[in-house]
Legacy VTK file of the C-alpha trace (Angstrom):
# vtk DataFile Version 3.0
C-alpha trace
ASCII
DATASET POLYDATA
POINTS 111 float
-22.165 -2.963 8.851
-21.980 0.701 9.164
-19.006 2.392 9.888
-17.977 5.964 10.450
-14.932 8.932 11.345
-14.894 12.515 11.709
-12.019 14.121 9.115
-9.637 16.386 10.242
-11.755 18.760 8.755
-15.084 18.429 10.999
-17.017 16.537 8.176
-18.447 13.093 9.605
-17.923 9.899 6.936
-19.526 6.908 7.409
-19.487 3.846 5.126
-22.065 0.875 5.069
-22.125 -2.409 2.790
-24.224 -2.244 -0.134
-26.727 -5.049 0.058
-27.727 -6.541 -3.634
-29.713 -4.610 -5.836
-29.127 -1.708 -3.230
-28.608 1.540 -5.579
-29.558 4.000 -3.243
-29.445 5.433 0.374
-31.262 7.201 2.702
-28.616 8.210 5.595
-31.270 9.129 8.769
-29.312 11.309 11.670
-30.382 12.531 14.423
-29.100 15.529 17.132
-26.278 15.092 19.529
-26.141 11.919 21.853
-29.865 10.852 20.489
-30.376 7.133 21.110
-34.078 6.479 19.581
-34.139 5.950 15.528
-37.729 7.767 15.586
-36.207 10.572 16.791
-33.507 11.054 13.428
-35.359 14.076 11.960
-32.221 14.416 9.261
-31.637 12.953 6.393
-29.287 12.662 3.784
-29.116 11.045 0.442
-25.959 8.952 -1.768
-25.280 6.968 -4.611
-22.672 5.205 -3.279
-21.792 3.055 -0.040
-20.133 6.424 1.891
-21.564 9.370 2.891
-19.970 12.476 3.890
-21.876 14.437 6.591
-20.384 18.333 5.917
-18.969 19.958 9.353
-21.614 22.921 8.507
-24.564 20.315 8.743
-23.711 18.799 11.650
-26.828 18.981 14.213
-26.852 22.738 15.895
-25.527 22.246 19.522
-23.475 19.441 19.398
-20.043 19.682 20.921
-16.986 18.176 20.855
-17.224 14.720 22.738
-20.765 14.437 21.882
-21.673 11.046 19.377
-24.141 11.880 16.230
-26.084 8.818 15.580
-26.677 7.678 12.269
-28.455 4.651 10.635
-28.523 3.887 6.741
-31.538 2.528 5.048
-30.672 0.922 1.174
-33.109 1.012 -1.584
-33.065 -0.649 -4.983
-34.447 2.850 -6.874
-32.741 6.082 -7.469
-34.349 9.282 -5.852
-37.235 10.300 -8.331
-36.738 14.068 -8.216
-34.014 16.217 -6.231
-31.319 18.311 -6.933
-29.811 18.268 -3.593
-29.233 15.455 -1.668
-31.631 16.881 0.784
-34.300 17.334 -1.680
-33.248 13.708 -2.904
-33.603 12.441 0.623
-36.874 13.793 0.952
-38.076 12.866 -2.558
-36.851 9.065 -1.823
-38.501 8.904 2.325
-41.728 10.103 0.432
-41.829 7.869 -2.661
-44.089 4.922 -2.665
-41.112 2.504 -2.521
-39.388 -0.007 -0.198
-36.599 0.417 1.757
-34.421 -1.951 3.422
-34.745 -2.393 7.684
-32.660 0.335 9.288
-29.249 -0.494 9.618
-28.102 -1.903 13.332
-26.125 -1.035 15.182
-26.683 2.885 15.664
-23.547 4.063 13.948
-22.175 6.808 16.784
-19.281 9.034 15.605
-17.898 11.265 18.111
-17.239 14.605 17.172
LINES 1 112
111 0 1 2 3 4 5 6 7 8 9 10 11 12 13 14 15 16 17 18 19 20 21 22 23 24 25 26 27 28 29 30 31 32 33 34 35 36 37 38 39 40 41 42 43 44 45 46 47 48 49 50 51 52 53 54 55 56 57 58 59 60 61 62 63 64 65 66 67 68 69 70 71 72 73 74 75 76 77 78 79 80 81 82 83 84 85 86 87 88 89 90 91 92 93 94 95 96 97 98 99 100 101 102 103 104 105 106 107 108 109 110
């Protein structure tokens, strides 16, 4: 189950279970009021079972009542190479590992 709020301050947190052996995960987002996974050209990248979207990153044209959709993929590795947690994101989506199934249902948090 994935679950998520904006913060007073604009930033979007969502939370998700960790299944076992899950050490990693790949947060996929997508633009304003998007409804198809394939279409989640963001990603993001944690450690833990939250992740904190900042206000800043938040998809360019989205406005307030819109929903940004986000689903949560878990791995049992830890990004091979990164600094960021784009560049982890992106190291982790392109490693020649196995992820989990996406999580359902879209997580929508309305901004």
């Amino acid at each position: 189950m994935v679950t998520g709020v904006k913060k007073p301050n604009g930033d979007i947190k969502i939370s998700y279970e960790a299944p076992l052996g899950a050490v990693a995960y790949l947060i996929h987002y997508a633009d304003a009021n998007e409804t198809d996974p394939h279409n989640a050209r963001y990603m993001g990248y944690s450690e833990t079972i939250e992740f904190t979207l900042a206000a800043a990153d938040i998809p360019v044209g989205a406005t307030t009542g819109d929903k940004i959709p986000f689903w949560v993929q878990a791995y049992g590795v830890l990004a091979p190479s990164g600094t960021t947690n784009v560049e982890k994101a992106a190291a982790l989506h392109d490693a020649d590992v196995e992820g989990s199934a996406w999580s359902t249902p879209v997580v929508e948090v309305t901004i």
